[in-house]
C-alpha positions, -999 to 999 in steps of 0.1 A, spaced: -309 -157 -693 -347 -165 -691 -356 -204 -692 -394 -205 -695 -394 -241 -680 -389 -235 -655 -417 -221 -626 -401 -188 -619 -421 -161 -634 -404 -142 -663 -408 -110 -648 -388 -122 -618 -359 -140 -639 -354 -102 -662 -348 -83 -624 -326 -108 -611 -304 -110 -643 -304 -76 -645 -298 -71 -610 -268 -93 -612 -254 -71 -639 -260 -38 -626 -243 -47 -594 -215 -60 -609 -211 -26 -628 -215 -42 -662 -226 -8 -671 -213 18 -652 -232 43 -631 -257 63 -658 -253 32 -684 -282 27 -705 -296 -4 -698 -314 -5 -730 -347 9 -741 -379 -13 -731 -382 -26 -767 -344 -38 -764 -346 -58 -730 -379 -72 -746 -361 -85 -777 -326 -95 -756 -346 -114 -733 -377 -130 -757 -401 -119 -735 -430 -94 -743 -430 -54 -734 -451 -62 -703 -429 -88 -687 -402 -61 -691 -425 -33 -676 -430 -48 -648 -390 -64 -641 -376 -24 -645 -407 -10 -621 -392 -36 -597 -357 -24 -600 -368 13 -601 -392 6 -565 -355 -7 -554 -332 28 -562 -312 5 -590 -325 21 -622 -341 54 -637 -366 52 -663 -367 80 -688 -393 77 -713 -383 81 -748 -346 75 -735 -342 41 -719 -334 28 -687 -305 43 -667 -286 27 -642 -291 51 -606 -267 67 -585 -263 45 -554 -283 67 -527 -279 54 -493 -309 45 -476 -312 42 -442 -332 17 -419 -352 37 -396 -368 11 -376 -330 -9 -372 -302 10 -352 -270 6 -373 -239 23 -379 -230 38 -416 -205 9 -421 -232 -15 -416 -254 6 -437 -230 3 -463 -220 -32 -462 -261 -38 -467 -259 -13 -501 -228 -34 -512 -216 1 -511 
């Protein structure tokens, strides 16, 4: 969870939990992660702290944000390196696909 003595900002500690729990498919691809308000209260942080922890996880392919609905874990979309050669294997083993 959050531990607000420590001097990771909150923002950071909300993506990285969540993070951890979307990867390990605590809620299933298209779960509702939970509506802003929600993550705000689970966490005991305020709206902007949580605003800024899902933009992060949407700029990384992880979640959709539907507004008025919640936020939605993504379909995995493989994403490719252009400026690295590497094989699909490797591209997938980076995903944790």
């Amino acid at each position: 969870m959050v531990d607000k003595n420590v001097v990771t900002p909150l923002h950071v500690q909300v993506t990285n939990e969540l993070r951890k729990e979307i990867l390990a498919k605590n809620y299933g691809e298209n779960g509702c992660i939970g509506t802003h308000t929600q993550l705000a209260e689970r966490f005991g942080v305020s709206l902007r702290t949580i605003r800024t922890a899902v933009q992060q996880l949407s700029d990384e392919g992880l979640v959709d944000i539907r507004q008025g609905k919640g936020t939605f874990v993504s379909h995995h979309k493989l994403q490719r390196n252009m400026k690295k050669l590497q094989s699909f294997t490797e591209m997938c083993e980076q995903m944790g696909v």
